[in-house]
N, C-alpha and C positions, 0 to 999 in steps of 0.2 A: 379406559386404560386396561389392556388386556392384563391378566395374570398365568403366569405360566407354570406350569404344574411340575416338572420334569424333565430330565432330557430329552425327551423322545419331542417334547413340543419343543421344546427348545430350540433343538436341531433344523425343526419343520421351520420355523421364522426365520433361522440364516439359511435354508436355502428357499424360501422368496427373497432374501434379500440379495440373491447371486454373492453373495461376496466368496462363498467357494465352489470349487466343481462338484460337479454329483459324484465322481468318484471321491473325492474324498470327505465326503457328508455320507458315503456309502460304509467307509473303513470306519469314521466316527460311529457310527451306531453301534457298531457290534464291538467297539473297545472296549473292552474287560474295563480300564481303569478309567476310565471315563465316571466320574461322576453323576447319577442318578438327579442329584440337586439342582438346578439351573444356574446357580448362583456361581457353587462350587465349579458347576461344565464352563463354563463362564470364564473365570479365571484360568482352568487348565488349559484353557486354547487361546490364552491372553499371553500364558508362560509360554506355548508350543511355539509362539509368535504367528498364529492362523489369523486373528483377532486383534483388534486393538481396544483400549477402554473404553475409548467415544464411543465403540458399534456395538460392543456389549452393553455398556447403557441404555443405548437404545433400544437394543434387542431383546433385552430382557422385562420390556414394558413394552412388546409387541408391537414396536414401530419398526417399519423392514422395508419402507418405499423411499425412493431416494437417494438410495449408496451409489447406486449407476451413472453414469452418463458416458456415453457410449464404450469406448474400452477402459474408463478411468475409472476406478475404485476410490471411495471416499476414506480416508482411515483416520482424519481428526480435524479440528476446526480451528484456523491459524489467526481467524480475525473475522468482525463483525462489521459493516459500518451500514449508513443508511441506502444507501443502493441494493445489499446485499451482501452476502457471508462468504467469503475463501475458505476454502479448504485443500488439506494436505491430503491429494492422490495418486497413486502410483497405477501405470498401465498395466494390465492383467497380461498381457503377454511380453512386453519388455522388462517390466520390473521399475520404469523408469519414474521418478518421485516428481511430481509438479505440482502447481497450486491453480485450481480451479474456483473460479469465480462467480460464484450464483447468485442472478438477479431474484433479490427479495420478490415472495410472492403476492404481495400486496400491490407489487411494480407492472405485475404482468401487461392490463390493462393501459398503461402510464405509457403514453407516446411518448412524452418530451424526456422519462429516464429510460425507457428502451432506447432511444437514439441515442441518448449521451453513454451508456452503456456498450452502445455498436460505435459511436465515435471514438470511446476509448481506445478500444480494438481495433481500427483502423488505424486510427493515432500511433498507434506502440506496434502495429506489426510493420510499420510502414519504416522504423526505425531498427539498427543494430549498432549497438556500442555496448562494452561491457559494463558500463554504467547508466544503463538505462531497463528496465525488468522486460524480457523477451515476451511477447505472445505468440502461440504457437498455431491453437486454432481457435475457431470459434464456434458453436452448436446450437441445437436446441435440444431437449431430450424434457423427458416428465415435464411437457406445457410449459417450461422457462426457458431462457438464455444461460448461455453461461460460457467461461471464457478459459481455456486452459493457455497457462504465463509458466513462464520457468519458477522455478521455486527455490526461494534463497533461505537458507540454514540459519538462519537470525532473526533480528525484530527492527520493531522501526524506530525511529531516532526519539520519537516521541515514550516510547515503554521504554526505553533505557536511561532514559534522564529521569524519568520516574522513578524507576528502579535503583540504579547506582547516584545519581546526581547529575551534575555536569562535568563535560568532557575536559580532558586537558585539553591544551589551547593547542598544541601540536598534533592531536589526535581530531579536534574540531576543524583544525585547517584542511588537514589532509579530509576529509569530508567532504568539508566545501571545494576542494579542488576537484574530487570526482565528479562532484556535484554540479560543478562549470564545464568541464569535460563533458562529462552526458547534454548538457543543455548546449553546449558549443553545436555539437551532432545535429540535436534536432532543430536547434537555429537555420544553420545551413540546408537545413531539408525543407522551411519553412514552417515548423509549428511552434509556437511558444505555449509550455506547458497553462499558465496561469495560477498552478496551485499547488507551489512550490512551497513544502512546510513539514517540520519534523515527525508528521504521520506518514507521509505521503513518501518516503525514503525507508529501505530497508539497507539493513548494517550487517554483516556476515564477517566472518574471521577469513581471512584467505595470505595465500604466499607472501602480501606485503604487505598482511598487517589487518586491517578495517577496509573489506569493501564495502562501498555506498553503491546503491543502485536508486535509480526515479523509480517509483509506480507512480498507479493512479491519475493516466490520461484524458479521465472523464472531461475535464473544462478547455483540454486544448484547443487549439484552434490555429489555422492555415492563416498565416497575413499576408502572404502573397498571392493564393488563390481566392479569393469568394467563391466559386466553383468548388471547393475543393470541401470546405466543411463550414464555409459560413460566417458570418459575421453574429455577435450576440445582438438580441432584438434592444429596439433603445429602451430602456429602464432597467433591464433587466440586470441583475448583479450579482454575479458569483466569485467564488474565494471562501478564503477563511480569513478573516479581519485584522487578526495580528500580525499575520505575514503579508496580507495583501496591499498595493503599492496602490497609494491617493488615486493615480489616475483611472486603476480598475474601477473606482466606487465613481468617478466623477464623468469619465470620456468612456460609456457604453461600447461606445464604434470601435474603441483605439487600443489594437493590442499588435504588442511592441516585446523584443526580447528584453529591454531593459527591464519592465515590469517583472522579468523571472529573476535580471541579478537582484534587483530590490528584496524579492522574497529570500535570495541563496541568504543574502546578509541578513535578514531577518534571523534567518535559521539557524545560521555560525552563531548568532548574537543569542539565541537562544541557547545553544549547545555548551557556550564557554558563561554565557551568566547564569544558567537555568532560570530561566526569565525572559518575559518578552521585550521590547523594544517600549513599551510604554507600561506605565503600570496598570492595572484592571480595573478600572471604575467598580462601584460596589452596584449601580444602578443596571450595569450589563453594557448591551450595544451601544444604544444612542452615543454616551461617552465617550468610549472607545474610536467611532468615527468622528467627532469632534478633535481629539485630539489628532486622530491620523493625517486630518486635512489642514490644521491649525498650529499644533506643534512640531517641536523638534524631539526625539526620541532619545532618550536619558542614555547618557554617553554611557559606555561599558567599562570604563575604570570608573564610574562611581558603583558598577555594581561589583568590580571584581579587577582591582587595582593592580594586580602582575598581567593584566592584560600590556603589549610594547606598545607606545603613541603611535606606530606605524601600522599597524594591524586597526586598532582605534580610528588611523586616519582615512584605513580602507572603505570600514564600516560606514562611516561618515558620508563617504564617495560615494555608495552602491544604495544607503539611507537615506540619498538626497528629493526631495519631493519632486525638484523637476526632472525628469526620464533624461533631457540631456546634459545635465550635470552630472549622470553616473559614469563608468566604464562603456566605452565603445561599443563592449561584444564579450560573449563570455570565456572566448578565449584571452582577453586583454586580464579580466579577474582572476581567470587562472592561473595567469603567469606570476600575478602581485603578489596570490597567495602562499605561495610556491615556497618563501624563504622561510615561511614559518610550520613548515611540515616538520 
């Protein structure tokens, strides 16, 4: 870990790290009020707005590789997960704010997460609805992949229920209704997302209120092409287990848009009980799939009794284990949920 002595090295690390032009890394050297200290240089061009916290962290422990890719500028990190890191970056010459998605470098090497990485990307440019997260383009730059997606001014449904608790039941609907709206979209286009779940949804304040947008296209998949992106290999099983619908764990071959309203009402069920559909085994997995394929999922007036029996009755419909006991389509969901916005 490098140590930096002064401004003058200081200066020298952000410009390898391009995050300014030589002209103005030019006018910073000779500033009179420029601070001498690194720390102190640091913060002033934190204040000037040059700088953001994230890169001065970094830069002041001589890390300076990696702010790039291609015209995007890196200025803060909006989220972690096992694929790889988002961050929030703005284009150097439009000024334009997006969130860029970089494959974990342990992945580099990883055919089967490079492709679900490029399927996502194909999956979500391939779709436009406003409630579904845009991709714009796709790259490679510094030896990885990475994915610039529009960038939404919130969090996802999963840090907010953390954070504040659970939703009112008029602010969880109207969720869920965007939420069938976007998946209406991509139904019709042929993909079912598969991994429909309060991480995987971003929440932003907008003209009416809570927009919901989908991310995180990694596990979609084409049911009307096999050409198109493929059928899951047989055993293989992906999802997230609390939101994921019996038949993902059981029928490898068989993805169906019902499988995503299963997950929408998982999600509502989470949002208005802050809780999931079944309680958590103390032993972990095994359990949990037991009960997914075995039981009935604990009604949501015994978790949170001003829930209406009609909302209750929804959940019940979209919770059902066999695919054709739910909602037709997720425009049929949409409409039921509609009264309780």
């Amino acid at each position: 870990m490098a140590t930096i002595a002064n401004r003058t090295e200081f200066l020298s690390i952000v410009a390898e790290s391009q995050l300014l032009s030589n002209e103005l890394l030019e006018e910073l050297r000779v500033d009179p009020q420029l601070s001498d200290s690194p720390g102190e240089c640091a913060e002033q061009l934190i204040h000037k707005g040059l700088l953001t916290r994230f890169q001065t962290k970094r830069l002041l422990v001589g890390k300076y590789r990696g702010f790039v890719f291609g015209p995007y500028r890196i200025k803060d990190q909006i989220g972690k997960g096992g694929m790889g890191t988002v961050y929030l970056c703005e284009h150097s010459k439009l000024g334009r704010k997006v969130a860029v998605k970089v494959l974990a470098p342990e992945l580099i090497e990883n055919k089967v997460a490079v492709e679900r990485f490029l399927r996502e990307a194909r999956s979500a440019s391939a779709l436009c609805h406003p409630n579904i997260v845009r991709v714009h383009h796709v790259g490679q730059a510094s030896g990885t992949h990475y994915m610039v997606m529009e960038y939404v001014d919130g969090a996802t449904l999963e840090q907010v229920v953390d954070r504040k608790g659970p939703f009112a039941i008029t602010e969880a609907s109207w969720i869920a209704v965007q939420v069938a709206a976007g998946l209406q979209h991509a139904h019709e286009r042929g993909f079912v997302h598969r991994d429909i779940k309060p991480e995987n949804i971003l929440v932003g304040r907008g003209a009416r209120g809570l927009t919901a947008k989908i991310s995180d296209f990694g596990l979609a998949k084409s049911y009307r092409s096999i050409g198109l992106s493929g059928l899951t290999f047989s055993g293989e099983m992906r999802g997230t287990i609390p939101f994921m619908p019996p038949e993902q764990m059981l029928e490898f071959k068989k993805v169906q848009p019902s499988g995503d309203l299963y997950s929408t009402a998982a999600t509502l069920y989470y949002l208005i009980a802050g809780d999931y559909i079944y309680d958590q085994p103390l032993d972990g997995g095994g359990d949990l799939i037991r009960m997914l394929l075995e039981e009935q999922p604990i009604p949501i007036r015994e978790r949170r009794d001003s829930v209406p029996e009609e909302l209750d009755a929804i959940l019940e419909r979209c919770l059902a284990r066999e695919p054709e006991d739910r909602f037709p389509d997720a425009g049929s969901l949409r409409a039921a949920l509609l009264p309780f916005c």
